[in-house]
SEZATI-321936 format. One record per residue (C-alpha): residue in three letters; chain; x, y negated, z. Coordinates in steps of 0.2 Angstrom, whole numbers, plus 5000, padded with zeros to 4 digits. Example, Ala and Ser with C-alpha at 12.3 -4.5 7.8 and 13.67 -1.06 7.14 Angstrom:
// SEZATI-321936
res ALA	chain A	u 5062	v 5022	w 5039
res SER	chain A	u 5068	v 5005	w 5036
END
This chain:
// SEZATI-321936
res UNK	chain A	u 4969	v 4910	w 5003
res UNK	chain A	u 4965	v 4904	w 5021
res UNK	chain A	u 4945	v 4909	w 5017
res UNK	chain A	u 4953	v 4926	w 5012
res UNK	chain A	u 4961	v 4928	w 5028
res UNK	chain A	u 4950	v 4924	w 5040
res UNK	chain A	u 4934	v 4933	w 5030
res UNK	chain A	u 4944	v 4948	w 5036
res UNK	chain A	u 4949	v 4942	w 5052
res UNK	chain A	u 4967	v 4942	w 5046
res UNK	chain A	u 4976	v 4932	w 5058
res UNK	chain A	u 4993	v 4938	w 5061
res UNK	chain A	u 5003	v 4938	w 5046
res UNK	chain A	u 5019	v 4937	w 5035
res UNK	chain A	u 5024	v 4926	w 5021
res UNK	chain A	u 5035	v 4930	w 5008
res UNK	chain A	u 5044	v 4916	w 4999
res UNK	chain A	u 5033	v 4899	w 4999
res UNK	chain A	u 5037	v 4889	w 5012
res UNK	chain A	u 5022	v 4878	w 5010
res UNK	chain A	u 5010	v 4891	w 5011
res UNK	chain A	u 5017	v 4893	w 5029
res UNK	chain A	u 5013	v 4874	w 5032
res UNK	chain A	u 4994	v 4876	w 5029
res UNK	chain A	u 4992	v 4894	w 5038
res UNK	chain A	u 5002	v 4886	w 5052
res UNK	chain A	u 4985	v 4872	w 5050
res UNK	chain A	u 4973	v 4883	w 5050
res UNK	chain A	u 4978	v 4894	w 5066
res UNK	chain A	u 4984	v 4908	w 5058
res UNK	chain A	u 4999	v 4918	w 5064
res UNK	chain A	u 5013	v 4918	w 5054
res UNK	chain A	u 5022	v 4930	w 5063
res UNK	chain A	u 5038	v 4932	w 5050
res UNK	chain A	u 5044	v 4923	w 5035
res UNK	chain A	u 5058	v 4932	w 5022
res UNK	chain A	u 5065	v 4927	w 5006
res UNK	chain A	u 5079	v 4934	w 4994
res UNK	chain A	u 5087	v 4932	w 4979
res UNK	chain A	u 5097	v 4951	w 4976
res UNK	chain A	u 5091	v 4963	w 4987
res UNK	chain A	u 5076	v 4970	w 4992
res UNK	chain A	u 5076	v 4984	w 5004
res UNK	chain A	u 5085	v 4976	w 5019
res UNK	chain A	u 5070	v 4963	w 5019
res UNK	chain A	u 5056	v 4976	w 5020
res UNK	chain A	u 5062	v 4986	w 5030
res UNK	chain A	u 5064	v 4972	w 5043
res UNK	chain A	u 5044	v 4969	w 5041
res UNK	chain A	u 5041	v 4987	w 5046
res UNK	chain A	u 5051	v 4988	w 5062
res UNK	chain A	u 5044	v 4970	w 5063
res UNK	chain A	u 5026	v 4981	w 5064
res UNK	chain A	u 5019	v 4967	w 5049
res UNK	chain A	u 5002	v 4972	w 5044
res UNK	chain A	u 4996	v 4957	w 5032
res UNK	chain A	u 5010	v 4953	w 5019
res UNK	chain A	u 5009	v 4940	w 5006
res UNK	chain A	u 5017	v 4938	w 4993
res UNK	chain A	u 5021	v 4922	w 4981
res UNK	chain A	u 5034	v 4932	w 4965
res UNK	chain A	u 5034	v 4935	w 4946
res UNK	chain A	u 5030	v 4952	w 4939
res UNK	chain A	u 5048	v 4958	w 4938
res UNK	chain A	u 5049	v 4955	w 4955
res UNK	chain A	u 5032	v 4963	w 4960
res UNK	chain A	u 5039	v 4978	w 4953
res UNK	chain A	u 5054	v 4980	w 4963
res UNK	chain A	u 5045	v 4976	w 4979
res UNK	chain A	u 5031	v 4987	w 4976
res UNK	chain A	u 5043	v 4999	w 4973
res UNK	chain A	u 5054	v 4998	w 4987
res UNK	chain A	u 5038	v 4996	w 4999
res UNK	chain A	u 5032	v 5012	w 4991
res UNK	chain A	u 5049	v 5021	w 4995
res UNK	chain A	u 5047	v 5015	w 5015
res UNK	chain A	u 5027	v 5018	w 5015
res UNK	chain A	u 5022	v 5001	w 5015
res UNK	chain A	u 5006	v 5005	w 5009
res UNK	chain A	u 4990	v 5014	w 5014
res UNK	chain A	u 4978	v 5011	w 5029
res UNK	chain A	u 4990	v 5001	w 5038
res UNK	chain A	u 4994	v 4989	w 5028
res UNK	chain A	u 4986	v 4975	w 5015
res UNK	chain A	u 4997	v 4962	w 5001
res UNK	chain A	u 4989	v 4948	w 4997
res UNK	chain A	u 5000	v 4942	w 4979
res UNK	chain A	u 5000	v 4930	w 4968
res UNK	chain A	u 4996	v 4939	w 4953
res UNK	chain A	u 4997	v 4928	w 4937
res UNK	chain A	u 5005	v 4941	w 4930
res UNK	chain A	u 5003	v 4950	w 4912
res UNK	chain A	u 4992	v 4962	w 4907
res UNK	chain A	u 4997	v 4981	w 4914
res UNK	chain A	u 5012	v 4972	w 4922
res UNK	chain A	u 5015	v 4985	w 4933
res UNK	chain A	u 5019	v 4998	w 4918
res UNK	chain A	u 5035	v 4993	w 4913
res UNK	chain A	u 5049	v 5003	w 4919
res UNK	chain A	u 5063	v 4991	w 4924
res UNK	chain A	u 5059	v 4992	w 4944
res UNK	chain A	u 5068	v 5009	w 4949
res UNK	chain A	u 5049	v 5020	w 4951
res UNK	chain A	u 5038	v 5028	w 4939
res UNK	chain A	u 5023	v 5018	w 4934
res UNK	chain A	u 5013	v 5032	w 4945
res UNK	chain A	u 5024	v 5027	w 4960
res UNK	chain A	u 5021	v 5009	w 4960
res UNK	chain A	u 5001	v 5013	w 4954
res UNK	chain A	u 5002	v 5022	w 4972
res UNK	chain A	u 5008	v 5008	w 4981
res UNK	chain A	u 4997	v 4995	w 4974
res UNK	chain A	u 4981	v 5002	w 4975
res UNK	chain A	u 4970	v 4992	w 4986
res UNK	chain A	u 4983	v 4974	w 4984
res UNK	chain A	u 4973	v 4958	w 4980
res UNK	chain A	u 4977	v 4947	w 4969
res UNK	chain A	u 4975	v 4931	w 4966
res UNK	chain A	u 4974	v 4922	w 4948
res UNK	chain A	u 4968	v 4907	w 4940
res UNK	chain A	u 4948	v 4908	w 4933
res UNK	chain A	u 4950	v 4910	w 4915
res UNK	chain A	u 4934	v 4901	w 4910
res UNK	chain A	u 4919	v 4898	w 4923
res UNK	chain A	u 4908	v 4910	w 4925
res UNK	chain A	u 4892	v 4897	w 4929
res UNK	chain A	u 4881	v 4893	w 4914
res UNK	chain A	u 4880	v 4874	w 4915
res UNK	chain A	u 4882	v 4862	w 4902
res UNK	chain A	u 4901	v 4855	w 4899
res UNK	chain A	u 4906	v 4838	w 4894
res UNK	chain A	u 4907	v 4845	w 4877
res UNK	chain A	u 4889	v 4848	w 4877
res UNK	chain A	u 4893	v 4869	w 4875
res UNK	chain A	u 4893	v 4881	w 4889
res UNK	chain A	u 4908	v 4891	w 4894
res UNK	chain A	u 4901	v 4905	w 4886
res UNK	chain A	u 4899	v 4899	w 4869
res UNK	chain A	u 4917	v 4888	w 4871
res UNK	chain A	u 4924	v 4906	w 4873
res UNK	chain A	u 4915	v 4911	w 4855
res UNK	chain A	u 4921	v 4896	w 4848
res UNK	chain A	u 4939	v 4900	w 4855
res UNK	chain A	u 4940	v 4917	w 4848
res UNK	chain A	u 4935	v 4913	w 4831
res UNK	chain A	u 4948	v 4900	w 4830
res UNK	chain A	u 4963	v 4907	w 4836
res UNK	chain A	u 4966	v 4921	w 4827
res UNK	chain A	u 4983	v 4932	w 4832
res UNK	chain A	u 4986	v 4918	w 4844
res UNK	chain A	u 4980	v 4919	w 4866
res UNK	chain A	u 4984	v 4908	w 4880
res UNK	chain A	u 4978	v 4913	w 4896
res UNK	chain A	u 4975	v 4894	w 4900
res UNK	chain A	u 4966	v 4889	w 4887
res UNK	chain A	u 4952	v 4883	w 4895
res UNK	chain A	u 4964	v 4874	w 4906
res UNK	chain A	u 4971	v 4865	w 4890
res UNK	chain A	u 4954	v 4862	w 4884
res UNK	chain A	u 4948	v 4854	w 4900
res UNK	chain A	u 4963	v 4844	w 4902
res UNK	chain A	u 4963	v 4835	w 4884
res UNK	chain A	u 4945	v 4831	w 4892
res UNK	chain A	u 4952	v 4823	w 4906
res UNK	chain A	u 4967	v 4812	w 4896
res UNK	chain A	u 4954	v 4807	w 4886
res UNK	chain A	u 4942	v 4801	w 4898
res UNK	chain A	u 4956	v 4793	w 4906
res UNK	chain A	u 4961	v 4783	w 4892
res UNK	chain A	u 4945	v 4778	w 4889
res UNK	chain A	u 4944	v 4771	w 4907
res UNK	chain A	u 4958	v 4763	w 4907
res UNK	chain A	u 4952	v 4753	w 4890
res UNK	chain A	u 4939	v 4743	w 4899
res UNK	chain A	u 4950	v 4740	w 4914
res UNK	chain A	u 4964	v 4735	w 4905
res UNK	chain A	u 4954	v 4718	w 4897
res UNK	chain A	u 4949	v 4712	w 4916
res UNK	chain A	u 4969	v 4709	w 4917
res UNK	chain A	u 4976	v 4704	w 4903
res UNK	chain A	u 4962	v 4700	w 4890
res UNK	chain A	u 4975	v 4701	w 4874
res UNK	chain A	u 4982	v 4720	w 4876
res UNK	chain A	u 4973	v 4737	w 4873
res UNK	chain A	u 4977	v 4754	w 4875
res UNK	chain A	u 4993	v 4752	w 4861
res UNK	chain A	u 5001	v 4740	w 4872
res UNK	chain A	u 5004	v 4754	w 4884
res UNK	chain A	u 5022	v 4751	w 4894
res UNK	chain A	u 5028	v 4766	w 4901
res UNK	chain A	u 5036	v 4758	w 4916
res UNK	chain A	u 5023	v 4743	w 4917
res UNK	chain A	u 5015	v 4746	w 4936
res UNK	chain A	u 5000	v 4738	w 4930
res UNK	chain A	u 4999	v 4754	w 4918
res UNK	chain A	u 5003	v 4765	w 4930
res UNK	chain A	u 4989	v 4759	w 4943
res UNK	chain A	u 4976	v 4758	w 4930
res UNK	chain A	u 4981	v 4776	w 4926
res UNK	chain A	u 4980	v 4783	w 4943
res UNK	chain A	u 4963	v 4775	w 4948
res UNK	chain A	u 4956	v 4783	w 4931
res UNK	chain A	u 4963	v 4801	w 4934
res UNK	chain A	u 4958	v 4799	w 4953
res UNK	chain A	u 4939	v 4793	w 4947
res UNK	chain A	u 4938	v 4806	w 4933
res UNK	chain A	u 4924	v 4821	w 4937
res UNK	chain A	u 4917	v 4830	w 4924
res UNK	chain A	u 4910	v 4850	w 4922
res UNK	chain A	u 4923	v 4858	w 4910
res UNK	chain A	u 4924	v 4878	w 4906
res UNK	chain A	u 4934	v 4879	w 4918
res UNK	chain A	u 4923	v 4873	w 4933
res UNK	chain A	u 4923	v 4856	w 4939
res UNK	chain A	u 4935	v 4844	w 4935
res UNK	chain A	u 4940	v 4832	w 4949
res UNK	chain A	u 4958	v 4826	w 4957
res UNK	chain A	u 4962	v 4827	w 4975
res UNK	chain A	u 4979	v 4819	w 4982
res UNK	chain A	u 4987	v 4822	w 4960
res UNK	chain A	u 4981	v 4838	w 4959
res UNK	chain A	u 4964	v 4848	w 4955
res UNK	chain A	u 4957	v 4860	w 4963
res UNK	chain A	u 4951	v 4874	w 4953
res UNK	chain A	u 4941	v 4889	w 4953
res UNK	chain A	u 4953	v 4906	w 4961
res UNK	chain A	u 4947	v 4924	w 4954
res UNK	chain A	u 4951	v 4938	w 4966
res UNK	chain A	u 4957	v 4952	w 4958
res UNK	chain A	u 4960	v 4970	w 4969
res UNK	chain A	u 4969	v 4983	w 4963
res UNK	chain A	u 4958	v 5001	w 4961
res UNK	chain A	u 4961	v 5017	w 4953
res UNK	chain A	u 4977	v 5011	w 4943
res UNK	chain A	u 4970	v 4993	w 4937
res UNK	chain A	u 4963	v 4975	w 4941
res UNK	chain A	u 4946	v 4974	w 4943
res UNK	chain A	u 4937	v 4957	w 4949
res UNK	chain A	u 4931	v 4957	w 4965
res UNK	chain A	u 4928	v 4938	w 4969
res UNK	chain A	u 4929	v 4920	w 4967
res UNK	chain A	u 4934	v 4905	w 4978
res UNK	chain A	u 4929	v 4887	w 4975
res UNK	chain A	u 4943	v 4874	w 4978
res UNK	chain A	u 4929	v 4859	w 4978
res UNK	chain A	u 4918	v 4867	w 4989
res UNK	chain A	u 4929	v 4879	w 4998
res UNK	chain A	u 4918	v 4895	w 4998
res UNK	chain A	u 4922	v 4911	w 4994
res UNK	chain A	u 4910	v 4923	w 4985
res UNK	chain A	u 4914	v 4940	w 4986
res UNK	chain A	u 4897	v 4945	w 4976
res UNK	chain A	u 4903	v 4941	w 4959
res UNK	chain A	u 4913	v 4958	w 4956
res UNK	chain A	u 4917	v 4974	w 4960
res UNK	chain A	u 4916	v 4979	w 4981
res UNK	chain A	u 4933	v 4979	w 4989
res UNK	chain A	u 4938	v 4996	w 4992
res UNK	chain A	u 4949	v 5002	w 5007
res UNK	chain A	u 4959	v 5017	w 5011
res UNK	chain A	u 4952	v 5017	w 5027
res UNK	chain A	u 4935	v 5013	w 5033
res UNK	chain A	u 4935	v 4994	w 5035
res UNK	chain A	u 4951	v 4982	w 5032
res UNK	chain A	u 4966	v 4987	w 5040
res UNK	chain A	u 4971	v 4977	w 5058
res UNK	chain A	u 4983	v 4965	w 5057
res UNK	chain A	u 4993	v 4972	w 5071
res UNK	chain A	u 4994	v 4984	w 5082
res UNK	chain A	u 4979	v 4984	w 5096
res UNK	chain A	u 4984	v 4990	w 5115
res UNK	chain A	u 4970	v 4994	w 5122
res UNK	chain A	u 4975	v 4995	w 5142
res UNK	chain A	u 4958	v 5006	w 5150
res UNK	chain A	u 4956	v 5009	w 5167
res UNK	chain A	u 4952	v 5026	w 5172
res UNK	chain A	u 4942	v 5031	w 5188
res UNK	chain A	u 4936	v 5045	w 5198
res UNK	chain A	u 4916	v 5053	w 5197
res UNK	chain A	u 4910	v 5045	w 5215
res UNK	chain A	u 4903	v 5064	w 5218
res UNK	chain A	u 4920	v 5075	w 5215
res UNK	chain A	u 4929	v 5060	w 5225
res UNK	chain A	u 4921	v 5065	w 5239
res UNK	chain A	u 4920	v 5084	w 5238
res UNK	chain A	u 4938	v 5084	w 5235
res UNK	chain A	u 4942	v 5072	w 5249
res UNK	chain A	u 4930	v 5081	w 5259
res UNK	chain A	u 4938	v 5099	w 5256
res UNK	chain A	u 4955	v 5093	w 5259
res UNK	chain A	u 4948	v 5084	w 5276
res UNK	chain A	u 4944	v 5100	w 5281
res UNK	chain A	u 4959	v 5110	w 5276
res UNK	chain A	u 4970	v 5097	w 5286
res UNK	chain A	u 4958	v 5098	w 5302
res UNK	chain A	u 4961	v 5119	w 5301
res UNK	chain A	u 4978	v 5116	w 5298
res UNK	chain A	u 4981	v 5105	w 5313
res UNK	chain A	u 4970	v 5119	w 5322
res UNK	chain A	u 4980	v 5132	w 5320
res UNK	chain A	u 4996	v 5123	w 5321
res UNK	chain A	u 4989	v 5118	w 5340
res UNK	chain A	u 4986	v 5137	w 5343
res UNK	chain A	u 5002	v 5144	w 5338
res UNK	chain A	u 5008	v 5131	w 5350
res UNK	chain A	u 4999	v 5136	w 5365
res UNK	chain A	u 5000	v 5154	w 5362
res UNK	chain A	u 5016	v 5158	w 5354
res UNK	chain A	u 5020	v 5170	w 5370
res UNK	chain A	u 5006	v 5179	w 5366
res UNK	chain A	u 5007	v 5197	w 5362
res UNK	chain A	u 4990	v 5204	w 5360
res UNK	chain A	u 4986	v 5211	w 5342
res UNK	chain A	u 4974	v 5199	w 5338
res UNK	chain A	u 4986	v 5184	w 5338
res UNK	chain A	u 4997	v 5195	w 5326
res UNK	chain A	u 4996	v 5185	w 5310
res UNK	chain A	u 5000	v 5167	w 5321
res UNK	chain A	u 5014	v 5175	w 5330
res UNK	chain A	u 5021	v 5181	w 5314
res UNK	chain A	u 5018	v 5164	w 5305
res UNK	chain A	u 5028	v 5156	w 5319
res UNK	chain A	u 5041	v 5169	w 5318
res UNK	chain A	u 5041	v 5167	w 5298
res UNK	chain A	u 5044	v 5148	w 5301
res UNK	chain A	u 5059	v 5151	w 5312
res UNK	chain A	u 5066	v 5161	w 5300
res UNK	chain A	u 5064	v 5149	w 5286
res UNK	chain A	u 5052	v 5155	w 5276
res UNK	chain A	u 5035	v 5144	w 5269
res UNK	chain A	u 5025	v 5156	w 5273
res UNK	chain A	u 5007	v 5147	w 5270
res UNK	chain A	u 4998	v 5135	w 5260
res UNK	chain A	u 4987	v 5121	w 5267
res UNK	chain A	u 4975	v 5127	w 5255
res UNK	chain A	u 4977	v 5146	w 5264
res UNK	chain A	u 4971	v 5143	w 5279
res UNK	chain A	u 4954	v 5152	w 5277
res UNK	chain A	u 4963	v 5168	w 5268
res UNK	chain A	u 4976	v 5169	w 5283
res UNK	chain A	u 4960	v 5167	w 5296
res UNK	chain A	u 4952	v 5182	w 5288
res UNK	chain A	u 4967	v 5194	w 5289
res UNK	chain A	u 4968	v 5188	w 5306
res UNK	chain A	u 4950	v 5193	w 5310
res UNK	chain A	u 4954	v 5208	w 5300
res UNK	chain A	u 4968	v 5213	w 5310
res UNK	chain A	u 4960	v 5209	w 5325
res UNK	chain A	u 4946	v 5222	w 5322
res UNK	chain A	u 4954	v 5236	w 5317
res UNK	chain A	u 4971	v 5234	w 5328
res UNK	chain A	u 4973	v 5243	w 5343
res UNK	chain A	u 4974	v 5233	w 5361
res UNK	chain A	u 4988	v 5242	w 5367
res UNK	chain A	u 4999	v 5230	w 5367
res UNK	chain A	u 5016	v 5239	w 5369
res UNK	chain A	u 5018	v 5243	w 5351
res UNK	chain A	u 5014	v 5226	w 5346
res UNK	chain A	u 5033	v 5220	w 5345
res UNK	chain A	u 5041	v 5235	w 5337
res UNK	chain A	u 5028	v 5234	w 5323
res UNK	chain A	u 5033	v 5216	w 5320
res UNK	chain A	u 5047	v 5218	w 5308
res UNK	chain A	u 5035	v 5228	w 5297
res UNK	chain A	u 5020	v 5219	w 5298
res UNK	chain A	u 5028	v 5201	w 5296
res UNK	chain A	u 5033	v 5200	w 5278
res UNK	chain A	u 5016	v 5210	w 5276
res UNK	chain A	u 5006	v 5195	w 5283
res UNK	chain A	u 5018	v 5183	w 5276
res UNK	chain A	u 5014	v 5190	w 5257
res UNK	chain A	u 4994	v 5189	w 5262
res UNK	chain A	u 4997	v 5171	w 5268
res UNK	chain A	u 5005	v 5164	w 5250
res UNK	chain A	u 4991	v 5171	w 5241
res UNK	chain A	u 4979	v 5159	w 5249
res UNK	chain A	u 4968	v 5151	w 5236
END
């Protein structure tokens, strides 16, 4: 499971239901970033993950389970691009068909599609001699003609582990005569401790190739070959193998992983905090612009000033600015300044310099000019 995880760079997580599974993700630096179990109801649980922003969800439940999860994640959208379950899935064939999980078989098909699975290796797929002297392929052949209406998924399982009782007993007859010379196998005592180290030492030093893949004992338990199921287009197709001796994943033996997006999903959400700046060249030609608009403004806010008892006619458009202000009204932009310099210009070439009819004209002419000056550019 951890090689699964971090082939895909799946580092925060959540767990559902196996408490030791979070022990060794917590070992091998992966984020478990919530853990939920339950016995009734669904719903409440999932819907925590969502508003929790989970990504990565697996999954340790039996079939009937899978179905009503599956189910209430297809009803809340937990499925898609977003998000990827990883399941145990030593389930029956077409598990997901039978309708005792509240949705149609096409509902939970919807929700499924791209989940991985994880199941025991029915039989190894490597073509090495057993300790039977038949290869996996031909124990298989054997197997069918044998059982007739009968199937066990873990046949092979059962077949490699008579191998290994056998071997072990077959240890333990030699040791058993280094310490007491008089008893044999048919002397065996249950709760003798002699038994029971003699026992343990064989199982601990018993290797052998079975049909199952190698058969060797680490801390009382084996560890076995893992198929990698995924599933596509409404059924389980292999897409990989993982070796529990070697611990290697091979994601070449099978089918490609399909995704509904282009590459695995993240496994939470990315912030991505960029730091936007200003083209050196419009910087300064807006900075420049404005330096000038501000020098003009403070130029003609100096000449009002100084000649705001002025009367002559070329001075009309300052001296109804000024008496605009007085009266309240915003009259000109900074950016207007140019516009309000050419009416001026303007006025002052075409006005008369006879200045007596400069102050009865005012009241007509200043809103004029206060117009022209709010449409500055």
């Amino acid at each position: 499971m951890k090689q699964l995880l971090k082939t895909y760079h799946f580092v925060t997580i959540i767990n559902v239901a196996h408490n030791r599974l979070v022990a060794d993700l917590d070992d091998n630096n992966l984020v478990v970033l919530e853990t939920q179990s339950f016995t009734t109801e669904v719903s409440t649980a999932l819907e925590k993950l969502k508003h929790a922003d989970v990504r990565i969800i697996l999954g340790n439940f039996n079939e009937v389970w899978a179905r009503r999860i599956f189910c209430e994640a297809q009803k809340f959208h937990m499925f898609g691009r977003k998000y990827q379950w990883i399941i145990m899935g030593t389930f029956a064939e077409e598990w997901w068909l039978k309708p005792d999980g509240g949705c149609a078989p096409s509902e939970l098909v919807e929700a499924l599609h791209g989940a991985i699975l994880t199941d025991l290796l029915p039989l190894s797929t490597d073509r090495q001699i057993t300790v039977s002297g038949i290869t996996p392929d031909e124990y298989q052949v054997e197997y069918d003609s044998r059982r007739g209406n009968e199937y066990s998924r873990f046949h092979g399982y059962t077949y490699d582990g008579i191998w290994a009782v056998a071997l072990a007993i077959q240890h333990v007859a030699r040791r058993i005569r280094h310490f007491r010379r008089n008893q044999t196998v048919a002397d065996f005592k249950y709760r003798d401790p002699l038994w029971e180290k003699l026992f343990l030492e064989a199982l601990r030093n018993t290797s052998f190739e079975g049909v199952t893949g190698p058969v060797r004992f680490y801390d009382n338990e084996r560890k076995a070959y893992i198929l990698l199921k995924q599933f596509q287009s409404g059924s389980e197709v292999k897409v990989g193998e993982y070796d529990g001796v070697t611990d290697t994943l091979d994601l070449h033996r099978g089918q490609p992983m399909v995704w509904r997006g282009r590459s695995p999903p993240k496994d939470r959400t990315v912030h991505v905090i960029e730091h936007s700046t200003v083209n050196i060249t419009i910087y300064v030609t807006i900075a420049s612009v404005a330096s000038v608009g501000i020098l003009l403004a403070v130029v003609f806010l100096a000449i009002n000033i100084r000649y705001r008892n002025q009367r002559y006619l070329g001075y009309i458009p300052i001296y109804c600015f000024a008496q605009c202000m007085d009266e309240g009204l915003l009259c000109m932009e900074e950016c207007g300044c140019e516009w309000g310099t050419g009416i001026a210009i303007g006025s002052a070439a075409g006005g008369s310099e006879n200045g007596d009819s400069v102050i009865d004209s005012n009241v007509c002419i200043c809103p004029c000019y206060a117009t022209y000056f709010t449409l500055g550019p």
